[in-house]
N, C-alpha and C positions, 0 to 999 in steps of 0.2 A: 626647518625640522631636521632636527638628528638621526640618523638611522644608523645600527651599525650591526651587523651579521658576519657571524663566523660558519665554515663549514667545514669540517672533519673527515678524512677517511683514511682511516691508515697512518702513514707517516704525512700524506698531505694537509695542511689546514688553509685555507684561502680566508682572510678577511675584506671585507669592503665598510668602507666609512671610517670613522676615526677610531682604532683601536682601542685607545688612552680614555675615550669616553664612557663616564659612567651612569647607570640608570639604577633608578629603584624597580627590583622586578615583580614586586608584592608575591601572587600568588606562587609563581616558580618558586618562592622560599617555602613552599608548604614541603616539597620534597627534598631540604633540608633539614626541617626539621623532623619529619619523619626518619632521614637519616641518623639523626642524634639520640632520637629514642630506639632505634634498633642498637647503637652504641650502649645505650642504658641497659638492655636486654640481655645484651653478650654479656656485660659485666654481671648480671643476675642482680642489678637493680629494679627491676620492673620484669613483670612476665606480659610475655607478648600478648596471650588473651586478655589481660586487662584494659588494651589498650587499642586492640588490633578494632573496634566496632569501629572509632576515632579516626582512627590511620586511613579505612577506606570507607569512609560517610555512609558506613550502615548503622548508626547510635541512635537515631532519631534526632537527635540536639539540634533545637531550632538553631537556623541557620539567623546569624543575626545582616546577612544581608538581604533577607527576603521582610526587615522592618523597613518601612517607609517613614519610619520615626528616623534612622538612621540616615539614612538618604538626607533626612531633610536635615539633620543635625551637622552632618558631615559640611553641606551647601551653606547654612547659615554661620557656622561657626566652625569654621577648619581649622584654626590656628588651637581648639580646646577640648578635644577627645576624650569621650568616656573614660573611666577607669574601668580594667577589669570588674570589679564587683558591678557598676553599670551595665557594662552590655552582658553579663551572665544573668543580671535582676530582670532588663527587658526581655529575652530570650525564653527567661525561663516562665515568666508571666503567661508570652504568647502560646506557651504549654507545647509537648514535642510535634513533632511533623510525623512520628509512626513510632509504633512499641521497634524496640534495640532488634536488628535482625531480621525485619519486617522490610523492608526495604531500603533504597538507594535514594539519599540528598544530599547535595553537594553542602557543606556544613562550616563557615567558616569560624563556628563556634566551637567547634568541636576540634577544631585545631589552634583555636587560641589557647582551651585547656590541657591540650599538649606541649604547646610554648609556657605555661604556667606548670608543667611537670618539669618542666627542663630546666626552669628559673630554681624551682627545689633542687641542683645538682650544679649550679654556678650558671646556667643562661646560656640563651643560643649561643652567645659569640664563644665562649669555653670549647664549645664543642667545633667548630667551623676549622681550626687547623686540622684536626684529626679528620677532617673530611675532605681535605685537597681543596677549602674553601678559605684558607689562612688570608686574601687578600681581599675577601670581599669582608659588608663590613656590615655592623644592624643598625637600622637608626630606629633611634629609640625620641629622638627631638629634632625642631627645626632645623640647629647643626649640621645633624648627618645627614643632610639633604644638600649640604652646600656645596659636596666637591660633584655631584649629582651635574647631568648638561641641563640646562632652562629648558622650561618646557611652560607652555599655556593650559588652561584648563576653561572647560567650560561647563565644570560639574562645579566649580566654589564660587561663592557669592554670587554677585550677576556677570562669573566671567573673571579670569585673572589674567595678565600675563606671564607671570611665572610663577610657578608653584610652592616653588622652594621657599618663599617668602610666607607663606601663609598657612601652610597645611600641615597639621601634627601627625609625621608619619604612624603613632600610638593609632589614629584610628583605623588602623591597618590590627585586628587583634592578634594574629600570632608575631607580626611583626615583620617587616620586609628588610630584603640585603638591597643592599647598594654594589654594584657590581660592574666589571668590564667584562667585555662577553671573554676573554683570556681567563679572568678568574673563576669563569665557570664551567670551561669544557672539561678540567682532569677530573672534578666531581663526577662528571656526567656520564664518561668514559670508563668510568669503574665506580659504578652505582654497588650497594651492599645486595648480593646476591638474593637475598627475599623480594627483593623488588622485585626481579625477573623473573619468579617463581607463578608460571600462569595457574596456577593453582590459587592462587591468592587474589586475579582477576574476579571479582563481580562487576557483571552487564550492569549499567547506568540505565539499561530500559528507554532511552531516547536517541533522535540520531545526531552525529556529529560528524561536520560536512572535512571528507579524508578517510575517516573511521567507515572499517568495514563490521567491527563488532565494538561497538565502543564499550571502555570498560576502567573500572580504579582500580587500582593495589593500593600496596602501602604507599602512600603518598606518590605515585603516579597514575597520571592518567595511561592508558594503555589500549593497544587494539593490536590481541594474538593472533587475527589473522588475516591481519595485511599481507598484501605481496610483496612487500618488497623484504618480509621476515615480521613478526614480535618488533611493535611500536611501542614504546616509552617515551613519558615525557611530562610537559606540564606546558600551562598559558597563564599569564598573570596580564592585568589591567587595571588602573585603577586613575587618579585625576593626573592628567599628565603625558604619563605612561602607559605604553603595552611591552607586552613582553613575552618571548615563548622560546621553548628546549625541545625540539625531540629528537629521538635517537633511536638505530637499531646497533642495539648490540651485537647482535649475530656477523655485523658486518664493519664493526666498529666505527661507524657513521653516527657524527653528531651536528645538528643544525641549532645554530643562536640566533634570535632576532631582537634587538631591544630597540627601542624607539621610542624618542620622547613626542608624542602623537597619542593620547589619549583612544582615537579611533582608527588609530593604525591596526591592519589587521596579520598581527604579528603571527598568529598558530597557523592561519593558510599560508603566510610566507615561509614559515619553518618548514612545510611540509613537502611546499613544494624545491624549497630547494634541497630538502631531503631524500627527498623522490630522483631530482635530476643529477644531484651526487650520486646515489646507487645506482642509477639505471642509466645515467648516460644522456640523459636530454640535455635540453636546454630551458630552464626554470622563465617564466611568464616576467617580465620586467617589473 
């Protein structure tokens, strides 16, 4: 198994494991693409209330990970992913999760039509150099899985040994980066300042083990009050992979964990070796 963690603070960064390797980090790409629509924003392409219910899963938009039609379509046939207009038809069939405003679900639907706003202005990757993301890459087919490290799954068919051979990253809907944890910390390091704006935090109303107020913004997860300052970040997983970022800004501390480990539990090891970079411990092996 692959593992490979960077850690940040100041001028120091330490990595362990193979630098050079790369993981799909699925969900951590939600907060790039969140990144690309506040770029759409600035340029007064889109106003941010159009778009801001999406940004932090207060829209209602059935979440099309909570179909078990998926699930099971993902497992039987990974190499043949929905189309867009697919997983918008299931979604929208199984009717919303709560009127827009109403409350907090995590939505991965609602961020594929954000990746489908962005495609109207040239596509994630268009945007990914203007975000200090110029080396990380989207896969959109088998292909961009390839330069990706091997990874087993025991989410496709009855059991693979490597993913990359079978899985059409497309059933990913906003779409996942393929990444070296290098390619990700200057993003992370100077996120777009709305992010960090606790004003923009809404409680998720559930708890999350780390999280002293668990909470989203615009495409990050968030918890304003932690001790060790205002948490940032994201966790992605999906057949294969886990993957997680968090960060405090206040102290310019950034933690990477990617792993080709499907049940690797990437967002407790970001945190805590987040925790032992700011404060000095010594992080659980």
């Amino acid at each position: 198994m692959s593992v490979t963690t960077l850690v940040a603070v100041g001028d120091d960064v330490e990595i362990t494991g193979d630098p050079d390797a790369r993981y799909p980090i699925y969900s951590v790409t939600k907060t790039a693409v969140a990144a690309a629509v506040l770029l759409l924003v600035r340029q007064g392409a889109v106003e941010l209330d159009s778009v801001r219910r999406l940004l932090d899963h207060t829209s209602g938009v059935r979440d099309y990970g909570s179909l078990a039609e998926y699930h099971e379509a993902v497992r039987r046939q990974p190499g043949l992913a929905w189309d867009d207009d697919e997983f918008l038809a299931r979604t929208s069939a199984a009717g919303p999760q709560f009127e827009p405003g109403e409350g907090w679900t995590y939505s991965n639907t609602g961020y594929l039509r954000l990746r489908r706003l962005l495609d109207e202005h040239g596509g994630l990757a268009s945007f990914l150099p203007h975000l200090g993301l110029a080396q990380a890459k989207v896969a959109e087919g088998l292909d961009d899985l390839a330069a990706a490290v091997p990874a087993p799954s025991a989410l496709l068919l009855d059991g693979v040994r490597d993913v990359r051979a079978v899985y059409d990253p497309r059933w990913v809907g906003h779409r996942t980066l393929v990444a070296r944890v290098l390619d990700l910390v200057g993003f992370w390091r100077d996120l777009p300042a709305e992010m960090l704006d606790p004003r923009t935090f809404v409680p998720i109303g559930a708890d999350a083990p780390g999280f002293v107020r668990p909470s989203y913004g615009i495409g990050v997860m968030a918890d304003p009050e932690n001790s060790l300052g205002t948490i940032v970040g994201h966790g992605g997983g999906g057949p294969g992979y886990a993957a997680a970022v968090f960060a405090v800004p206040s102290a310019d501390a950034v933690a990477i964990v990617l792993a080709a480990d499907e049940r690797y539990p990437a967002q407790r090891k970001a945190l805590e070796l987040l925790t032992a970079a700011t404060t000095g411990t010594t992080p659980r092996p």
